[in-house]
N, C-alpha and C positions, 0 to 999 in steps of 0.2 A: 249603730255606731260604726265607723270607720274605721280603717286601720290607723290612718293618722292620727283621729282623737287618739286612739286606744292608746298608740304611741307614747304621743304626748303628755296622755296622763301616769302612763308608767314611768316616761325619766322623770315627771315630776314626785313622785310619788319616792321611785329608787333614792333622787340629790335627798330628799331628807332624809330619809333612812340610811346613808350613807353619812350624812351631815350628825344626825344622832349618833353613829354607831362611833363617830369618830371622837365624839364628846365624851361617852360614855364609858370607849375602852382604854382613848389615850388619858383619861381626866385632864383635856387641855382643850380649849377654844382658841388658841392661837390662830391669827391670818382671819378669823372669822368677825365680821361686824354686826355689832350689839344693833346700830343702826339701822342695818337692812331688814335683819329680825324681828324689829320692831313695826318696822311699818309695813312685813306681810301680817304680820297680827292684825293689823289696823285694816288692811285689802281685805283677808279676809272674814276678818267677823262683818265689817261691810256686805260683803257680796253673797253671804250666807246665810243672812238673815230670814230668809225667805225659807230653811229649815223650819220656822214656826206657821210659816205661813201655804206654802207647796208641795205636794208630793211628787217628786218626778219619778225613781225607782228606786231601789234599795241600793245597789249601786252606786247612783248619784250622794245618796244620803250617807253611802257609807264612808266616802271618800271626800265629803264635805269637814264631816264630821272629825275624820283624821287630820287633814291640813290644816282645821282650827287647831285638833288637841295639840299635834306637832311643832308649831306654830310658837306657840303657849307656853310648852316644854322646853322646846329648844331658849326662849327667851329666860325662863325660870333657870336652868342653868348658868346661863353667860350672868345673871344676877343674883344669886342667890344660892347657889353649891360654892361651898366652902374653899373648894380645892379650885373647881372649875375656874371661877371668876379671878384667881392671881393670875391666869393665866391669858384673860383679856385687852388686848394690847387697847387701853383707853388714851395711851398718849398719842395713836395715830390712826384712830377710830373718832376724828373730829369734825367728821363732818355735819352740817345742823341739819338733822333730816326735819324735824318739825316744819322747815320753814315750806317745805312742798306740802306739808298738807292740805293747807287752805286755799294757796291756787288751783290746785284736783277740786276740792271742793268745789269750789267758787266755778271754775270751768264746766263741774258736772249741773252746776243749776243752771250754763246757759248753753251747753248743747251735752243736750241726751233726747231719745228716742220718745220718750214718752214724759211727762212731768209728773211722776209718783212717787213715794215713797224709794219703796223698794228699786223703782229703776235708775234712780236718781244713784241712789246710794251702789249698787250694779256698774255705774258708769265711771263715779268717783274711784273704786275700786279697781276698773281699767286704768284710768288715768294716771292714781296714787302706783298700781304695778309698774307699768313702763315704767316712773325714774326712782321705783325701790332699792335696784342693785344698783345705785351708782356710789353712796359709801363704802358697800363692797369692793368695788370697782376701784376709787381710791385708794382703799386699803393697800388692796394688793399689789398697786403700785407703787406702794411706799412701803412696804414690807420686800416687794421684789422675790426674795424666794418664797416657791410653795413650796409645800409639801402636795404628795400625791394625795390624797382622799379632798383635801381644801381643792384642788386645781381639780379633782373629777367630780364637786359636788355644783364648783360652777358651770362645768361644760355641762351636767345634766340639765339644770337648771334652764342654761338658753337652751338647749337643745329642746327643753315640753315646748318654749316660744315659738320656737322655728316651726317644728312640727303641728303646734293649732294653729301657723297660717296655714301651711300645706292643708289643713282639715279642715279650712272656711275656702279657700279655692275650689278642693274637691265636691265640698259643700253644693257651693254655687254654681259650677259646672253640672253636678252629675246628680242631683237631689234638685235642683232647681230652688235652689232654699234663697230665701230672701237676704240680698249683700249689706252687711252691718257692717260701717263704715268706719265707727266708732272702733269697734273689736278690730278692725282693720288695722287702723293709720297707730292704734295705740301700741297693736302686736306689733308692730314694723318698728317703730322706735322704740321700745325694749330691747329688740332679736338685733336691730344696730348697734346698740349698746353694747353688747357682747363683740362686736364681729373681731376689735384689736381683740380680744383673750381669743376665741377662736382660733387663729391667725397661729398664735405665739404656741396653742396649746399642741394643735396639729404638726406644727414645727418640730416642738419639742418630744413629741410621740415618734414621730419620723425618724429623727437624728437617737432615738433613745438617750435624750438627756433630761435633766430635772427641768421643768417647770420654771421659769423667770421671766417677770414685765421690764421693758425699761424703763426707766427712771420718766 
């Protein structure tokens, strides 16, 4: 493993834990979308599946294992803690994420790598991540102010993107590993996705001011 995977898998790992801690001690889901939450649950019990079916290391398994339970958690909150969910801004958490599903579907049965099961579903999972944070991404521009732990749960978040291209480049350069195209073009339009919050976020760290998108 590379420094970059490693990276990558740490701010992923930190935004939820970060993303939890913020749920759990403010009892408020405020700025956060029920939406986006949703459909990493859907990426990854997708892309995980292969928990029943591969051993890769303990490592791997351990850290599948938490992005599910986390995943799971974090959605059980924003719907079902009593306190939590008064605090889910559903009047401007409207975006229809359902309707990406079935095109990621539909796209991973006519290009992925292999036509199996498991890769199929692997692929849809790429597909379904790139445009999961864009009800997020809404959100917050119609919510406008963050708060700091919302605004550093998203920079971690592109930030693991960012960092597993850098770790499929490395990859292919210096491992000589075989270039997946798919992991590629899908990494690059998620890691775009971010670049206005990027932008705005770096800004505001600089100038040490709060956090806000334009309109």
């Amino acid at each position: 493993m590379n420094i970059f995977r490693l990276a990558g898998d740490m701010s992923h790992l930190l935004s939820v834990i970060l993303l939890l801690l913020k749920i759990r001690t403010t009892k408020s889901c405020a700025g956060i979308s029920l939406k986006t939450q949703e459909l990493y649950v859907v990426v990854f019990l997708a892309r995980y599946l292969n928990l029943f079916t591969r051993y890769y290391s303990f490592y791997n398994t351990v850290m599948k294992l938490v992005f599910i339970a986390t995943s799971v958690c974090i959605v059980w909150y924003m719907r079902f803690h009593k306190v939590v969910k008064q605090t889910y801004n559903k009047d401007l958490d409207t975006f229809r994420h359902y309707v990406v599903i079935p095109p990621c579907f539909l796209l991973a049965l006519l290009v992925h790598h292999e036509f199996t099961v498991m890769e199929v579903l692997w692929t849809f999972s790429l597909y379904l991540e790139a445009v999961a944070i864009l009800p997020q991404l809404i959100l917050l521009q119609r919510t406008r102010n963050i708060d700091n732990l919302t605004g550093n749960y998203i920079f971690l978040l592109g930030a693991y993107r960012a960092l597993y291209l850098l770790n499929w480049i490395y990859r292919f350069f210096m491992e000589k590993a075989q270039a997946r195209w798919i992991s590629w073009i899908s990494g690059l339009v998620q890691t775009a996705l971010y670049a206005d919050f990027f932008y705005y976020y770096i800004k505001s760290w600089k100038n040490n001011e709060k956090l806000k998108l334009p309109a």
